[in-house]
N, C-alpha and C positions, 0 to 999 in steps of 0.2 A: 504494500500500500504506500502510495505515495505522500509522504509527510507534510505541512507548510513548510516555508524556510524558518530554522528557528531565529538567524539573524541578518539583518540588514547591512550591510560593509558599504562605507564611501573611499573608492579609491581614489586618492590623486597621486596621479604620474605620468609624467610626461614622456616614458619611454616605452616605444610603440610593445619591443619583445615582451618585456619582462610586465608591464598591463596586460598582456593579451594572458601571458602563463599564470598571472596573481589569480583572474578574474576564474579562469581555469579548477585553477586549486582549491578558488572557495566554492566552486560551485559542485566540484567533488567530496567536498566536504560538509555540503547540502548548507551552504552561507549563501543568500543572495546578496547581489553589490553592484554598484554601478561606478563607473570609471569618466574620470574625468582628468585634462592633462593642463588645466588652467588654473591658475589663483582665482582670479576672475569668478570664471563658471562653480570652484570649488565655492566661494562666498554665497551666492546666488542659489545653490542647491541647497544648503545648509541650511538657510533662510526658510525656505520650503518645504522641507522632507524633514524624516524622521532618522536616525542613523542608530543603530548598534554602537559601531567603533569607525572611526577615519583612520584611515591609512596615509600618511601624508610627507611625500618626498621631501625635501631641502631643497632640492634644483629645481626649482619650476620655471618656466617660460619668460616670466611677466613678474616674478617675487621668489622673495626669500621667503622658505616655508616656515621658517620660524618666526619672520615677524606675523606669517598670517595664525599658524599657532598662537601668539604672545594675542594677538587682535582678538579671536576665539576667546581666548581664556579672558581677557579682559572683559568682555561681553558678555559673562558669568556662562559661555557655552560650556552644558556639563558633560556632553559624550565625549568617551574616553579616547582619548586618538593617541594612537601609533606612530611613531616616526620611524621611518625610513630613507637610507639614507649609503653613501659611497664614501660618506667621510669618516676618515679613520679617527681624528683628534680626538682627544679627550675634553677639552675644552666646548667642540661643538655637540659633545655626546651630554656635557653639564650643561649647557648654554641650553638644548634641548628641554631637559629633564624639570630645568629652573623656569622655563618656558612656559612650563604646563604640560609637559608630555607626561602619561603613564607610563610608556615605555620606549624602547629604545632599539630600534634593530639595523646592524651592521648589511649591506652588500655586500656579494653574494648571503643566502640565506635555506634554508631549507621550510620549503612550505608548510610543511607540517608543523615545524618548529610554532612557525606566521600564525598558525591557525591556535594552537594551541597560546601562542600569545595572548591573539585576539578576546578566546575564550577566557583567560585566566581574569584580562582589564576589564570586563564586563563583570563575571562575577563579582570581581572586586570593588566596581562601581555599585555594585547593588547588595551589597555587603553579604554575600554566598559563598560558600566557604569549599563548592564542587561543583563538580554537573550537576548535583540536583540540586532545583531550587524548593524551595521550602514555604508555604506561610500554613499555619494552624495545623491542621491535621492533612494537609494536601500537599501530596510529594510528588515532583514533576522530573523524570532523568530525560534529559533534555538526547542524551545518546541514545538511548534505549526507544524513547516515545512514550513513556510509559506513565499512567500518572496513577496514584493510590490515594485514596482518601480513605485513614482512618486506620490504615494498614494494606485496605483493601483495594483491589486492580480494579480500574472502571474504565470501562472501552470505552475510549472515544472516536467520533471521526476527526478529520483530519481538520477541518475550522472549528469544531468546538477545543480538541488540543490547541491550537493557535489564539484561539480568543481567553483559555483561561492561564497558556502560558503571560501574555501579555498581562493580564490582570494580576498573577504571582508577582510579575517583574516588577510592577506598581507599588507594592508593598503596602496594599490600604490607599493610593491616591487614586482618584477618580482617572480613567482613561475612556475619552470621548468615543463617542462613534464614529468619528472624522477619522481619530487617530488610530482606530481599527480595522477601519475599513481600508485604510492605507498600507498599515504593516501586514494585512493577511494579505494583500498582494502588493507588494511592493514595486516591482517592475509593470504589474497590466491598470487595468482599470481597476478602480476602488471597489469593495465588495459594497453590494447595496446595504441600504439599512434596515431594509425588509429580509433582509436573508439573516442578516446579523442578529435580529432579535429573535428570529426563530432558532437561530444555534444557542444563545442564550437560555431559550426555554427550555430545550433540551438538555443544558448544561446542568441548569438547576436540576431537572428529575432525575438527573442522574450522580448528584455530586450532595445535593440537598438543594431545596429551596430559597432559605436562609441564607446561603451560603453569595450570592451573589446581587449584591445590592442594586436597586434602578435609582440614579440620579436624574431628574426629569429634566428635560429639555438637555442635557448632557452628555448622558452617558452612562459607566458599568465602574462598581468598585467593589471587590472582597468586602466583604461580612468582617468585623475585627474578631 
């Protein structure tokens, strides 16, 4: 059965191989991402979309990727970005870190290495301590697909996993139906808002009732 993506990557880099191979590896790694090789374009999507993690070169086009980092971070943006990069210094690996980066990855690199990065700055943004993510008695292994409430394995389909992974990751804050409709497809068109609340109804008779609060005119948030 085919899974949703459990997370959304913003690449920026400007070099044609090594984008085409990243975009490659997360998407064997069931990550969706969209790539982009501008500061520019990278501002402007950010703005707009919702991201996991940024991936985000030094060498760009048009800017230094640290000052658009340092700009980011100034602008209280809280996704956790990645730097990547060909420079060996020590100085620009601190410059990076002081920057606002979570992490730090050297050229050449091994993808899986990238991935399991990616995953660890995400946890760690959301204070998760593994793959699974956790809130009350609902246990989500994000590798497995598997979710347990209470102990207990409860089949899900494939948008109701996506809609209550999302609501975990929230940790008790409201997530819109804008913003669900966007991350359960992130690359095609927004899922409706009629289909979304029918997975929700579903979610509830299967997980509990209680268990999944309606914020009206809003949106959807975990029960505390």
């Amino acid at each position: 059965m085919a899974y949703p993506k459990t997370m959304h990557i913003l690449l920026v880099e400007d070099d044609l191989d090594l984008g085409r191979s990243l975009q490659q590896s997360l998407r064997t790694e069931g990550l969706s991402s969209e790539w982009l090789r501008s500061a520019a374009d990278a501002r402007r999507f950010v703005a707009q979309n919702a991201y996991d993690c940024v991936l985000l070169d030094l060498a760009l086009p048009d800017a230094f990727g640290l000052d658009l980092l340092r700009e980011w971070r100034k602008a209280k943006l809280a996704v956790p970005i990645i730097v990547i990069t060909a420079r060996l210094g020590l100085e620009d690996r601190l410059a990076g870190l002081d920057g606002g980066a979570d992490d730090f990855v050297l050229k050449p690199f091994i993808a899986q290495e990238l991935v399991s990065r990616i995953r660890a700055v995400v946890r760690r943004s959301a204070q998760q301590a593994n793959s699974e993510w956790s809130a009350g008695s609902i246990r989500i292994d994000t590798r497995q697909h598997q979710v347990r409430v209470g102990g207990q394995a409860v089949d899900l389909s494939p948008r109701e996993f996506g809609i209550l992974l999302e609501l975990v990751r929230a940790g008790g804050a409201v997530v819109s139906k804008d913003e669900l409709a966007r991350r359960l497809e992130p690359l095609g068109d927004p899922v409706d808002f009629g289909a979304i609340e029918v997975h929700v109804h579903n979610l509830r008779r299967k997980i509990g009732a209680e268990a999944i609060r309606t914020v009206r005119g809003v949106g959807y948030r975990l029960a505390s």
